[in-house]
N, C-alpha and C positions, 0 to 999 in steps of 0.2 A: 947096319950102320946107325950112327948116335943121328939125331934131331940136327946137330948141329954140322954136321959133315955132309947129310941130307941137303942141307940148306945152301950148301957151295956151290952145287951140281947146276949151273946155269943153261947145260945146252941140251940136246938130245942126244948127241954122242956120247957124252958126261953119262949121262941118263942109263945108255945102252950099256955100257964098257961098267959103270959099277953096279951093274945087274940087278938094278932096285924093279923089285914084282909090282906090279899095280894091276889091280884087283877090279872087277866091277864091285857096287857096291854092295849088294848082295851078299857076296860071297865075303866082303870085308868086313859090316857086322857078324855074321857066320863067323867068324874065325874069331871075331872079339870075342864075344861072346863065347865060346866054348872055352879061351883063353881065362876069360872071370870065373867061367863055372867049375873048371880044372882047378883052380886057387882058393877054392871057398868064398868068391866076392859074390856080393848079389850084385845086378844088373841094373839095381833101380837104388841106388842108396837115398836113404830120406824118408822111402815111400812108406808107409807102416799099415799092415790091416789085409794087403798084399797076400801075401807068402803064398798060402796054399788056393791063392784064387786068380787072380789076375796075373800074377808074375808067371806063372809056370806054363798060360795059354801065351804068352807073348815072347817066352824064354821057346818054344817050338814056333809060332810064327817068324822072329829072328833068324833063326838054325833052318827053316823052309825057305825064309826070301819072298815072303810075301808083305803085299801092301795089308794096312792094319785099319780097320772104323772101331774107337772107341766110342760105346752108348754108356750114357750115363747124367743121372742129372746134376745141376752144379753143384759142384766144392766136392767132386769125388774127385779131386786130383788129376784129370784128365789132359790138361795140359802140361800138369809139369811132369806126367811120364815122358809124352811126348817130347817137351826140352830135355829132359835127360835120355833118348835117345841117341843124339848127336854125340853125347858121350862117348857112344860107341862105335864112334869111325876114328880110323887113322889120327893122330895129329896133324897131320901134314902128308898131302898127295901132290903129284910131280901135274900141272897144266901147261897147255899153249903161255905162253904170255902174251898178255894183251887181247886175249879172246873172250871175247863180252860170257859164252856160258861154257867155260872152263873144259875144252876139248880136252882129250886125252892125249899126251905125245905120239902113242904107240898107232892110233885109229880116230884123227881129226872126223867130224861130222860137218863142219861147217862148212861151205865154200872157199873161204878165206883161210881159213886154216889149212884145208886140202892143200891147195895152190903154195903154201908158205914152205909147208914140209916135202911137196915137189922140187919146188926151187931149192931150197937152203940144205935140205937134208939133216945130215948130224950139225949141221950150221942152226940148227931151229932154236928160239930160245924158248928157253923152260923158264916157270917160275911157280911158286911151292903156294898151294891155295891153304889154308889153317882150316883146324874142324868147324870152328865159331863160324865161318864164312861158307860152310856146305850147307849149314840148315835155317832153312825159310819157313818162317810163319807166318801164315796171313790168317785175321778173322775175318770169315764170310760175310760181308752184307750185300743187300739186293743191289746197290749200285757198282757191283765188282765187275767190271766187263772181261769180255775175250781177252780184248786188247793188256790189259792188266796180267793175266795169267802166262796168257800164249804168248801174243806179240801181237803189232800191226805195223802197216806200212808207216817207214819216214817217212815224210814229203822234204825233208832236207836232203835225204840222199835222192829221192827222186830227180830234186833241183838239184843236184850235182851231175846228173847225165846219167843215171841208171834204168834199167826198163822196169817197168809196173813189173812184168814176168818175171825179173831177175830175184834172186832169194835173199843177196846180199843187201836188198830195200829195207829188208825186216826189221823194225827196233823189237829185239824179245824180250817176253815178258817175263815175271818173277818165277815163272817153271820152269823155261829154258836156261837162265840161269843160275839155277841151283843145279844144272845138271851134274852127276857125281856125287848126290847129298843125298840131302830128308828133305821130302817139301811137305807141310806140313797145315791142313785148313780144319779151322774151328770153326763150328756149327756150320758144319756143310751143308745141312738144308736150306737157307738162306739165300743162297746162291741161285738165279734165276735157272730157270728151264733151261736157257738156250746155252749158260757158261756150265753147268751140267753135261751136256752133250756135250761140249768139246772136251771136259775135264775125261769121258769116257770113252773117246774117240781115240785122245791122244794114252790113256792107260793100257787100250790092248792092242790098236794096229800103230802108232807111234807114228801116225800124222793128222795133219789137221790143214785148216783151209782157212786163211788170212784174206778176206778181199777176193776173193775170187780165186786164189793163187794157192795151189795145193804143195803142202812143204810137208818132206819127211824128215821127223826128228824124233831116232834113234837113243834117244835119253838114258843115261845110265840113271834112275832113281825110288827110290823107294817114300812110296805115297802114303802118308797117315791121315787119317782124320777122326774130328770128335764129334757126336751131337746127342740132342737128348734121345731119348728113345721114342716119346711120346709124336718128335718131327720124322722119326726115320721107320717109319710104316707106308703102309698101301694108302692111309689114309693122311699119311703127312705132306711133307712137301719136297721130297725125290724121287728122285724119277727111275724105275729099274732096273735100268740097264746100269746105272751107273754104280748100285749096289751091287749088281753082279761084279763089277769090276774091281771091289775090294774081297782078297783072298779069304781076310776072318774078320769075324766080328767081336770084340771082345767087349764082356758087359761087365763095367763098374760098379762100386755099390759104398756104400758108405759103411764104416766101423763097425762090426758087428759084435764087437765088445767093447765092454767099458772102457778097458785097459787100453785097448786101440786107440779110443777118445782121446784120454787121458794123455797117450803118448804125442800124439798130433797134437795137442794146444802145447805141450809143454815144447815142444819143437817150434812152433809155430806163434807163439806169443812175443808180439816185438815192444813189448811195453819197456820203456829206457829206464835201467838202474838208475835210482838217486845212492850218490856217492854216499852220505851222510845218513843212510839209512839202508836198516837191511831190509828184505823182501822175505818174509815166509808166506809158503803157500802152503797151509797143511793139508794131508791126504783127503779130508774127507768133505773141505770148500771143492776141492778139482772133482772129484766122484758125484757133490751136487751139480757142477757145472757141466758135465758133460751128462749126467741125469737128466737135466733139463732138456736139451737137445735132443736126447734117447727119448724123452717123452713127447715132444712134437712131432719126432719122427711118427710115434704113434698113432697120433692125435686125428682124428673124424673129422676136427672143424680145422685143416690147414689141409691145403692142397698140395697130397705128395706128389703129384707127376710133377709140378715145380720144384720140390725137393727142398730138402733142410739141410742144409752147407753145414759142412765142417766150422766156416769160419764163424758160425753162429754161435760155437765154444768158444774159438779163440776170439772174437771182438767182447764176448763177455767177461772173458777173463780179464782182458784189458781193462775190462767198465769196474769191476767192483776193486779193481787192485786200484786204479785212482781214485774212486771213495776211499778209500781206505788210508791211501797217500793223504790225500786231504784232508782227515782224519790226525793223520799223525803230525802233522806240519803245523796245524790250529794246537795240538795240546801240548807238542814239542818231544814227543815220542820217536824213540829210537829205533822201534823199528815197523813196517808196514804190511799189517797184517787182517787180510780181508773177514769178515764177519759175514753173517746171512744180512742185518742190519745194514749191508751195503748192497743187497740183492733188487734194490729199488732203482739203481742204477741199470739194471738188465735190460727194460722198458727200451728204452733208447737206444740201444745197441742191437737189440734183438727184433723190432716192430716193422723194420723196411728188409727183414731178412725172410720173413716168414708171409705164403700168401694164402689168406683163411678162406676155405669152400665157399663162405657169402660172405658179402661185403657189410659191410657197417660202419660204423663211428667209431672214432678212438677208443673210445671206451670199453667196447667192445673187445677189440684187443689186448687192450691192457687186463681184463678178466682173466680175457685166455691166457695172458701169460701168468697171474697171480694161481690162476687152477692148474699148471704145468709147473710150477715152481713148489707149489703144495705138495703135488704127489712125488716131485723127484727127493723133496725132505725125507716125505714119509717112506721112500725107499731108502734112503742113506739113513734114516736110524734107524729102521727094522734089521740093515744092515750091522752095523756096529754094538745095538742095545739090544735089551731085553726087559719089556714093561715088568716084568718080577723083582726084576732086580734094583727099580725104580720105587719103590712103593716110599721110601722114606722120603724122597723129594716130594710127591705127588700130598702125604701124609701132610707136609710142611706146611702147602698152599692150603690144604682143606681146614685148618686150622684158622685160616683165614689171613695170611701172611700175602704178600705179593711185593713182586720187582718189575723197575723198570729199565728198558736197555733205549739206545738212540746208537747214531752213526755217530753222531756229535761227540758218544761220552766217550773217553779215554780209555785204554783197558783196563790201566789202575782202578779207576775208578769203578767199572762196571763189574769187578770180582769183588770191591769191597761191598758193593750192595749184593753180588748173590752168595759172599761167604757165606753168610748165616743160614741160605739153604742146605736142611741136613740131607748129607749123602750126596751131593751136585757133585762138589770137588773130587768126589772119589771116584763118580762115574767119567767124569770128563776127565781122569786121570788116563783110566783107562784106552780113552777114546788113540788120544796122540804122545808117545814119549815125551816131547817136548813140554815144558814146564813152564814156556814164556806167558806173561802176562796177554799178549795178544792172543797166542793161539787157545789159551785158555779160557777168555773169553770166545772165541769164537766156536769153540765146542761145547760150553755152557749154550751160547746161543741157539745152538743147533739139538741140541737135549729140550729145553724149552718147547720150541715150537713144535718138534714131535711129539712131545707131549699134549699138546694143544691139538694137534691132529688126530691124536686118537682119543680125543674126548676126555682127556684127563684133570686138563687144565682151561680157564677160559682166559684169553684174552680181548685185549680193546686198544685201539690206536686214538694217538692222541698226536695229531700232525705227524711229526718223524718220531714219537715216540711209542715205544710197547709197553705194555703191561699186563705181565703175566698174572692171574689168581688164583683162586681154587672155585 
């Protein structure tokens, strides 16, 4: 049956009589999922760095039916596998109407519900719950109570004439709820001892204890969660029993190629077209800027169990594309095209991302990102050049020739000062197809300073300006 003929089916006889299957939901990812993998889709679109590592343990947790703990430190994507998830249920499943955590028609759980489909029979009404409305997420912090997950007692229905004993007291919480979904908690460690225990209580014997008052709830759901790795040890802060109670553990990991990088910021970079100007990004500013990131990852003086985010590319990306903008808007340039000369912008985007093994003064900081920003050059021109091939440039400066570049100057302008270097324009021909005035300078750019890094050339700053010599 279509979505839309689905959606007529108001009762329970409706329900019975067009023989629609409803599924726990276990077995309902299970069936998506094998359904994507029979068609060549992947399971996780977006996600990139994946394929042969994380997707394929998750793609057999799905197909098993088991609940999932992603470890990993941030900007591995850990939550938004987890939201795309949800992707992978039904559109639309047949519930009670009006039943606060979505019974099933076939096998009510709740009291209220029991009693409804006693009375009314195929008279029971149905109404169609949507996938968006099966999956809950909550971020764990220390002040998340019982009451919040599980439930607790109203005191309005109490004052309505009910007994403390009674189950239909209960106001439930955000798990009962989601019942038939994905319930879904970020940085589970977080979560106090005691909301622990009941998360673990209610994951393998499916009750729990409200105020004194013992309730069995039967829950159709499938449990995720995320946290670092460094909280989810003997020496962190859960407790483990409740580890036991997640079926796999699956460990994330940040891009382990460049390419991976590269593809994540260019997905991921929300910087707004300006109408009246075009945006190049040449190949080998994106390979500095995720170099750079590749190089913290590295780095002795940042602290990787805090980890080095992804989005430490992409807010970068953002930063030197609006120097650049900036740039073009002041000389009235058509189009906007990022330079290393806008790499002075990274400071700012990059300094609240990154947390360095000892503390210090800004200053300090901004070194380490000036000596991470160095060595990612001198890999992107080791990659692209070949000091041999250079010598007529190098020749030029020792002669005693020199040029100077700024953020400020124009592209126009900053090729007519390095035309006269013999052999630039041939190398940075080389570098990128394109033949614009911006990207032209920007690979002059990046020729220079590699050259300055391997001791060929010297340079001297002079506020925002360089200059290169021999």
């Amino acid at each position: 049956m279509t979505d839309r003929e689905l959606l007529r089916i108001t009762t329970f006889g409706e329900l019975k009589r067009a023989g629609v299957e409803v599924m726990p939901v276990r077995m309902e990812l299970r069936k998506n999922v094998l359904a994507r993998l029979k068609q060549g889709r992947s399971i996780l679109p977006g996600i990139v760095g994946y394929d042969e590592t994380v997707v394929p343990e998750i793609e057999n947790a799905l197909l098993a039916g088991h609940h999932m703990i992603f470890l990993g430190e941030r900007g591995q994507a850990k939550s938004r596998i987890i939201r795309l998830l949800a992707e992978l249920l039904d559109e639309f499943v047949p519930v009670v109407k009006g039943c606060e955590i979505n019974d099933h028609p076939w096998a009510p759980i709740c009291p209220t519900c029991r009693r409804r489909l006693a009375n009314l029979g195929d008279r029971l009404e149905v109404a169609w719950l949507s996938r968006a409305d099966r999956f809950t997420e909550k971020l764990a912090t220390p002040d998340v109570s019982i009451g919040d997950l599980i439930g607790e007692i109203d005191p309005v229905k109490v004052a309505e004439g009910r007994y403390l004993a009674d189950q239909e007291t209960i106001h439930y919480g955000l798990i009962p709820r989601t019942n038939r979904g994905i319930f879904a908690i970020n940085e589970l460690p977080d979560l106090t001892e005691k909301v622990q225990v009941g998360l673990f209580n209610l994951m393998e014997e499916r009750d729990v204890q409200i105020k004194g008052y013992k309730v069995r709830l039967p829950l159709d759901l499938v449990f995720v969660a995320s946290a670092n790795p460094e909280d989810y040890t003997s020496r962190g802060r859960i407790i483990t029993p409740l580890k036991d109670r997640f079926d796999v553990q699956i460990r994330t990991h940040y891009p382990r190629r460049l390419e991976d990088e590269i593809a994540i910021m260019e997905q991921e970079c929300a910087y707004p077209a300006a109408l009246d100007r075009a945006l190049k990004l040449p190949r080998f500013i994106k390979e500095l800027l995720a170099q750079i990131t590749f190089e913290a990852r590295g780095s002795g003086e940042i602290n990787q169990s805090s980890g080095v985010s992804v989005r430490v590319t992409i807010n970068n990306c953002e930063a030197v594309i609006g120097n650049a903008e900036k740039r073009a808007v002041i000389n009235g340039e058509s189009e906007v095209v990022p330079r290393l000369c806008d790499f002075h912008a990274l400071y700012a985007s990059t300094a609240g991302k990154l947390e360095l093994e000892y503390t210090g003064d800004d200053r300090r900081g901004e070194e380490l990102l000036g000596r991470l920003l160095d060595r990612a050059v001198q890999k992107v021109f080791d990659r692209h050049f070949k000091l041999d091939e250079l010598k007529p440039v190098v020749a030029y400066f020792e002669n005693g020739q020199a040029v100077e570049v700024s953020d400020r100057t124009a592209a126009r302008e900053c090729l007519e000062r390095l035309s006269a270097v013999t052999g630039l324009s041939e190398a940075v021909a080389r570098l990128e197809r394109d033949e614009s005035p911006g990207v032209c300078a920007a690979g002059a750019e990046l020729l220079l300073e590699g050259l300055y890094l391997h001791h060929k050339l010297r340079k001297e700053q002079r506020g925002g300006r360089l200059a290169y010599h021999g």
